[in-house]
C-alpha positions, 0 to 999 in steps of 0.5 A: 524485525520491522513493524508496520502500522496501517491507517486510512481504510473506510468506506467510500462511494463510488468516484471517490478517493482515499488515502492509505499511509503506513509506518515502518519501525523497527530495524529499517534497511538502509535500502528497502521497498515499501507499498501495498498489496490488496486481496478478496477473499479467494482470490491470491494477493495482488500488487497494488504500488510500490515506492523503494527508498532509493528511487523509483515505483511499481504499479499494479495494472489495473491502477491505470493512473488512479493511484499514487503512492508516495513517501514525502517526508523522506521518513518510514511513511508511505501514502497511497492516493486512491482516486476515482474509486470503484467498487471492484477495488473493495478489498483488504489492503496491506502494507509490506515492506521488503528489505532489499539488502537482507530480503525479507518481507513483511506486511501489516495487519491489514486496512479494509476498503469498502467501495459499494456498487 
């Protein structure tokens, strides 16, 4: 099992920037993919970044250079820089982790982001 602990979520004005981390715990894979998913009501879960353990990221599409997600410790933790904020991004984020070695996914509780127009 692995447990995910989110923190960053708020509310933030439009051009304005946030950063999101996550902690993995628990029984971590020695390789593994961690990032964040967003969703809105009705509407299915999109991918927002992704940074694996061993090298290398994904980004949504409609990311277009705004955020970046990083691991710079080298530890469980991941950040997501989000800049240049704008009110279609207000959604609930979630943190998941993906064991790549005995797949399995997992995702945290959920942190809102709320950018008004």
């Amino acid at each position: 099992q692995v447990q995910l602990v989110e923190s960053g979520g708020g509310l933030v004005q439009p051009g304005g920037s946030l950063r999101l981390s996550c902690e993995a715990s628990g029984s971590i894979s020695r390789r593994y993919a961690m990032g964040w998913y967003r969703q809105v009501p009705g509407r299915q879960r999109d991918l927002v970044a992704t940074i694996f353990n061993y090298g290398g990221t994904n980004y949504g599409d409609f990311v277009k250079g705004r955020f970046t997600i990083s691991r710079p410790d080298g530890d469980n933790t991941v950040y997501l820089q989000m800049s240049s904020l704008k009110p279609e991004d207000t959604a609930v984020y979630y943190c998941t982790y993906y064991d790549v070695v005995n797949p399995q996914q997992y995702w945290g509780q959920g942190t809102q982001v709320t950018v008004p127009s």
